[in-house]
MARPA-658688 format. One line per 4 residues: number of its first residue (from 1); their letters; for each residue x, y, z of C-alpha. Coordinates in pm, whole numbers, plus 50000, padded with zeros to 5 digits. Layout:
BEGIN
NUM> A> X/Y/Z ~ ...
//
This chain:
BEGIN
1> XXXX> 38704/70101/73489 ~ 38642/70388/73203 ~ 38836/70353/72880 ~ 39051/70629/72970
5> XXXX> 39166/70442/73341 ~ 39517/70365/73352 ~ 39703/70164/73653 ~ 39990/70325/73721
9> XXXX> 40330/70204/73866 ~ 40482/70396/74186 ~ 40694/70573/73998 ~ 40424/70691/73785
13> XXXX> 40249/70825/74041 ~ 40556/71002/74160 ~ 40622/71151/73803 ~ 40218/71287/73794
17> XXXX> 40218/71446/74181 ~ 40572/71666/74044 ~ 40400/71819/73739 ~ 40102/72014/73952
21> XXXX> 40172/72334/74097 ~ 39883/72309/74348 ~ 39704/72014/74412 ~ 39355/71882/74592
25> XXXX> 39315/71591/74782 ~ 38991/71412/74788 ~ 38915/71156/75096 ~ 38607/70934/75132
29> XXXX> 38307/71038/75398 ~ 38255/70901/75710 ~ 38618/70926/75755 ~ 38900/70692/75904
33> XXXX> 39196/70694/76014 ~ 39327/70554/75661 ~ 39194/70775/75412 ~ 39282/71088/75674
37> XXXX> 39646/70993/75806 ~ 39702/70901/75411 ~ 39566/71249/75264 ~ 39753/71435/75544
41> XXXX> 40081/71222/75476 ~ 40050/71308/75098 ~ 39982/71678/75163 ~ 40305/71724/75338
45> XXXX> 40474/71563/75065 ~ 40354/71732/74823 ~ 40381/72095/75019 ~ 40782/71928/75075
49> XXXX> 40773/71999/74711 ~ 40659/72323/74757 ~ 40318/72280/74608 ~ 40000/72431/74747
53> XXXX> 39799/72170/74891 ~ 39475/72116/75070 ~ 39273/71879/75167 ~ 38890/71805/75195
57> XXXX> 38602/71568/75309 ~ 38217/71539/75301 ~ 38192/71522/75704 ~ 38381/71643/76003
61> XXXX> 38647/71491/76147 ~ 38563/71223/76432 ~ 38692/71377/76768 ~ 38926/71027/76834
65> XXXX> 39114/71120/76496 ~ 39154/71503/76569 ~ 39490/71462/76629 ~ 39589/71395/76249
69> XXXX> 39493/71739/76128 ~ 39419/71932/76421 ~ 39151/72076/76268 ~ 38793/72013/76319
73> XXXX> 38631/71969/75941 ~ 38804/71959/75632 ~ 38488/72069/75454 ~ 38539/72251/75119
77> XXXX> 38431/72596/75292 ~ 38667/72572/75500 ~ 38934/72577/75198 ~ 39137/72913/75157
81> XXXX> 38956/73182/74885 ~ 39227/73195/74659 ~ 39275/72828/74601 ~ 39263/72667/74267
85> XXXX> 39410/72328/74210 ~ 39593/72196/73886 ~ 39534/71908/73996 ~ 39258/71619/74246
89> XXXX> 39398/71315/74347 ~ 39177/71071/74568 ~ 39319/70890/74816 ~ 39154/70535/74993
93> XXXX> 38868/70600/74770 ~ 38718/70268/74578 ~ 38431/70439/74428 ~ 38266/70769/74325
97> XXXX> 37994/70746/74528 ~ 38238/70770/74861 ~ 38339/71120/74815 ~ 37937/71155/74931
101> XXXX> 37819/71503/74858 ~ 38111/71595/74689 ~ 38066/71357/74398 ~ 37903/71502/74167
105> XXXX> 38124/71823/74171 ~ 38449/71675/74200 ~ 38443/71331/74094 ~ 38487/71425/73756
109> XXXX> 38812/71574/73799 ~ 39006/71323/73963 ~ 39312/71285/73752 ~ 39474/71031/73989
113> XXXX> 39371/70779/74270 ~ 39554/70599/74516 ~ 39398/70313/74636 ~ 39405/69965/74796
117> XXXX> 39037/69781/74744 ~ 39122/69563/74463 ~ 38745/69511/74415 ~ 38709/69881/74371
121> XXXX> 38506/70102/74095 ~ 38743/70310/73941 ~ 38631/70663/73823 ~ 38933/70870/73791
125> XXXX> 39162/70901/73449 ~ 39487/70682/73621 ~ 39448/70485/73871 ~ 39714/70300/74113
129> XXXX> 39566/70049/74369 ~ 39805/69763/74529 ~ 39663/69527/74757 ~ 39787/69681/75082
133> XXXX> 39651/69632/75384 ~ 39586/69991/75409 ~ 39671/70290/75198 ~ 39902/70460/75415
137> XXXX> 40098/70180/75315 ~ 40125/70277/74939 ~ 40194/70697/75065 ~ 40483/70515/75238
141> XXXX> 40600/70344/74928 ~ 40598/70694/74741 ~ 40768/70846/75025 ~ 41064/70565/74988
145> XXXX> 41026/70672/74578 ~ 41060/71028/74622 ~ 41309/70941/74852 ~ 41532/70785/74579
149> XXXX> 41523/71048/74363 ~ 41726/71244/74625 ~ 41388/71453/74796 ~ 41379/71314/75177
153> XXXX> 41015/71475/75223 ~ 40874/71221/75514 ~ 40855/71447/75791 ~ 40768/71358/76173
157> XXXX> 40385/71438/76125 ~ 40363/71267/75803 ~ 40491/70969/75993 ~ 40221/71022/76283
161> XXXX> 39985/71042/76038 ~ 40088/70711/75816 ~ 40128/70541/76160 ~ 39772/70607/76219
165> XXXX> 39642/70525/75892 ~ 39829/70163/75900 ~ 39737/70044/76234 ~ 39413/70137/76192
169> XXXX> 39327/69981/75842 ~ 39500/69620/75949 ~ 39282/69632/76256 ~ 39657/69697/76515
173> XXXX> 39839/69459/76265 ~ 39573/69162/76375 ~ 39440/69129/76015 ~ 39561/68916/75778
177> XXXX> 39636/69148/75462 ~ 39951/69221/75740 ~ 40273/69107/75535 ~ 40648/69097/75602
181> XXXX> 40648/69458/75408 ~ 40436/69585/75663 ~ 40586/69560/75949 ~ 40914/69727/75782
185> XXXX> 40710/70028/75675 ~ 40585/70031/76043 ~ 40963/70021/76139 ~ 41088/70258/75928
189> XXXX> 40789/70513/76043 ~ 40926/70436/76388 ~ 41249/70540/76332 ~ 41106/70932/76329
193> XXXX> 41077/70909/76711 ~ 40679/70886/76725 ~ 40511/70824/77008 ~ 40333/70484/76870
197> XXXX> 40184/70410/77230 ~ 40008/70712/77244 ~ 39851/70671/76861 ~ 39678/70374/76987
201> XXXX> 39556/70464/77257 ~ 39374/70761/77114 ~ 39276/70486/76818 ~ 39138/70209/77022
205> XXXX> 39150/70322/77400 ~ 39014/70678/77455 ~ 38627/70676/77395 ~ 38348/70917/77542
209> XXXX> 38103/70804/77758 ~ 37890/70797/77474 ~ 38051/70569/77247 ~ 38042/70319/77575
213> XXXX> 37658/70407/77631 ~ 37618/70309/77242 ~ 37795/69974/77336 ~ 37540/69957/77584
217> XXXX> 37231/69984/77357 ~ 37415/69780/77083 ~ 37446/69437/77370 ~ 37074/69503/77449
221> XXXX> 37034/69448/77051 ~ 37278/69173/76977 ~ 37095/68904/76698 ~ 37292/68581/76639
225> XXXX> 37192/68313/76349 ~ 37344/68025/76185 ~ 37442/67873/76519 ~ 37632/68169/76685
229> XXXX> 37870/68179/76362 ~ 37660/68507/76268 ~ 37667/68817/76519 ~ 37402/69140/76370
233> XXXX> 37365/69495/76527 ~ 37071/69641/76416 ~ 37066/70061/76513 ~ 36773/70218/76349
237> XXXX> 36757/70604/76410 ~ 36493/70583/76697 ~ 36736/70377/76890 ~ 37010/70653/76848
241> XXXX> 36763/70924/76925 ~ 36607/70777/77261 ~ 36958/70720/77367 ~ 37081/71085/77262
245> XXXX> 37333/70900/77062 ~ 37523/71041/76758 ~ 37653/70897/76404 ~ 38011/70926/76531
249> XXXX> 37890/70740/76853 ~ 37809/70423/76666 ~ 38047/70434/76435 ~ 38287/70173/76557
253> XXXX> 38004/69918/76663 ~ 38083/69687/76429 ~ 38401/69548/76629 ~ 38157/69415/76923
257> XXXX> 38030/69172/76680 ~ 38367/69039/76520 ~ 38514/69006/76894 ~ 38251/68691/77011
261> XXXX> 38373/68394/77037 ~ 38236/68155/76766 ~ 38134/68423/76546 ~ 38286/68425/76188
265> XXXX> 38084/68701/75993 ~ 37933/69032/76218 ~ 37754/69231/76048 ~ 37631/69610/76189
269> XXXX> 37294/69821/76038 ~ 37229/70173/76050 ~ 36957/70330/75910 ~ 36971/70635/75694
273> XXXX> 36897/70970/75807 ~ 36775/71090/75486 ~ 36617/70822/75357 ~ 36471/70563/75646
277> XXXX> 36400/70297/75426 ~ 36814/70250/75358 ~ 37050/70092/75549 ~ 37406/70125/75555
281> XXXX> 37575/69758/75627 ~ 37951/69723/75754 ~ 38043/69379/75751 ~ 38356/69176/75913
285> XXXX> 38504/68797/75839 ~ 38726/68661/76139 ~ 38859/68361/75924 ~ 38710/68208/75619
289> XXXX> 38417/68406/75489 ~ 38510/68697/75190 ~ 38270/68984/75289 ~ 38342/69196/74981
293> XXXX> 38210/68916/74793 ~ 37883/68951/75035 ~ 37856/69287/75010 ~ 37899/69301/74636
297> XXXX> 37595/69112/74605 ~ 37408/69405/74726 ~ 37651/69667/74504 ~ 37930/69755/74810
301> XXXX> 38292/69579/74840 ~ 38589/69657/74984 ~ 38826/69357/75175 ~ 38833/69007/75246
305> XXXX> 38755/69084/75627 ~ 38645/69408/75597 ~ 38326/69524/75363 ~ 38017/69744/75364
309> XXXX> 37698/69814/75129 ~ 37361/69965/75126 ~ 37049/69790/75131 ~ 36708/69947/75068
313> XXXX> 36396/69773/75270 ~ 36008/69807/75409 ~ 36221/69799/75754 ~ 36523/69712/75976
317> XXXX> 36363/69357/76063 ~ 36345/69375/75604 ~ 36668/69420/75580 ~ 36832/69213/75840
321> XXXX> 36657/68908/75641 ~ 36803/68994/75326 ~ 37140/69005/75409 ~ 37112/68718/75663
325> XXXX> 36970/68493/75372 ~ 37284/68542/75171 ~ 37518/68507/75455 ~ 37324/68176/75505
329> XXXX> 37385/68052/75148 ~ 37754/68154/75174 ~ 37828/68021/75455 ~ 37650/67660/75364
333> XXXX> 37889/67692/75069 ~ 38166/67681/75248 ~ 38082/67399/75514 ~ 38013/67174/75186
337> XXXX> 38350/67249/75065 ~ 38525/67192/75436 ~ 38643/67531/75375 ~ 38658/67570/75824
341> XXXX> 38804/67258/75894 ~ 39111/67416/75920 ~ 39001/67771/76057 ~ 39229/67882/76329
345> XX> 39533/67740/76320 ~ 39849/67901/76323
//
């Protein structure tokens, strides 16, 4: 955190989004449904205001998600001529280097980010970042502040939207950053006569044929160690290209690992299209292991159950080794201390 970093207080944050006349909202690449139902959420409170407000992203918009915006990219090109923010808040962004190409123009200017990775790198001048299991969460909670101060600006879409982003993030409420607070956000969203049914089905049960051909390929390259306990995916760019498979495709991979049973850390690798000797590394615990601690080894974070990294190597084979030589370690760690002997119960 820089000298200047500040954690703010809800009502903080509330105070700094009033002052702006126009503001920009930053969201990390490779978007979810999180940092996009969050951003959109936050715009329409802050155009409930009557600010300007806009929003933009490093990538386009993944086709399952379309429905938050309704737009297909939120690219900076495609941001109106005459638009010049007072202000740049980030929202569900834990470090710079997640805004991707956008970084080096506009991290700078982030006055204020909204966040909930407690193992984050903070960059902007205030920050506010509660342990949520998602940041839709914390939009919510300014919602409920603005709220209290006599502007009702939660609107039907923003509630869509928030829906969205919390399901999503808490993995359909099945992860356990889930608290009693919640499932009365979730309730209150529900009051605005959304259509909750249909928001998961386009988040977990409307895929192309593509995304089920990359679960295809992905089975074919399934690598277990440690006695089953470890599940790996390893999708190099030749793989993707002899199956005419895109980025967006394989996305979501990760989840076939996490679902075996017996498997307690799955781990996914996709090489880099710019650079083939990195690999990007999204990592999920089902019970006991803390991935961000895993991943921070290698310079990532993010959750308990939920983590990613980079990993530079000679190869794919390079850098499944690597990582599977610290989840080793880790995981003896934990069978010393008995930490599983009570894994799974309710």
């Amino acid at each position: 955190m820089s000298e200047s970093a500040v954690n703010l207080t809800i009502s903080d944050v509330c105070d700094r989004l009033e002052t702006p006349s126009s503001v920009l909202i930053l969201t990390h690449t490779r978007p979810d449904a999180d940092t996009l139902g969050s951003a959109f959420a936050l715009r329409e409170l802050l155009r409930g205001l009557g600010k300007r407000c806009e929003v933009i992203n490093d990538d386009d918009i993944p086709k399952r998600l379309g429905f938050i915006f309704n737009v297909p990219t939120l690219r900076p090109e495609a941001l109106p001529d005459d638009f010049e923010p007072d202000m740049y808040v980030s929202v569900d962004v834990s470090a710079s280097k997640l805004l991707g190409k956008l970084e080096e123009e506009y991290a700078p200017k982030v006055a204020l980010a909204i966040d909930h990775h407690v193992l984050g790198t903070p960059f902007a001048k205030e920050t506010f970042v509660a342990p949520t299991g998602a940041c839709g969460e914390i939009i919510f909670d300014i919602a409920c502040e603005f709220a209290a101060r006599g502007k009702s600006l939660l609107n039907r879409s923003a509630a869509i939207a928030l829906y969205a982003a919390i399901c999503s993030d808490t993995g359909s409420f099945k992860f356990d950053s889930v608290t009693p607070e919640t499932h009365k956000r979730i309730a209150a969203l529900l009051e605005y006569d959304i259509n909750h049914a249909e928001i998961s089905r386009k988040l977990y049960d409307s895929r192309p044929i593509s995304q089920v051909m990359a679960t295809k390929v992905a089975l074919c390259n399934l690598h277990f160690y440690n006695e089953n306990r470890v599940a790996v995916i390893n999708f190099t760019n030749k793989m993707r290209e002899e199956n005419n498979l895109t980025r967006e495709d394989i996305d979501d991979i990760i989840s076939l690992t996490r679902s075996i049973e017996g498997v307690e850390i799955g781990i996914s690798i996709k090489q880099s299209d710019d650079d083939l000797t990195l690999y990007k590394v999204s990592m999920r615990s089902n019970r006991v292991a803390d991935v961000s601690k895993l991943c921070a080894i290698f310079g990532g974070g993010g959750h308990k159950r939920a983590a990613g990294c980079t990993v530079n190597a000679e190869n794919e084979y390079a850098a499944e080794s690597m990582l599977i030589a610290e989840i080793n370690n880790e995981l003896m760690r934990l069978d010393k201390e008995g930490a599983f002997e009570h894994a799974g119960e309710i």
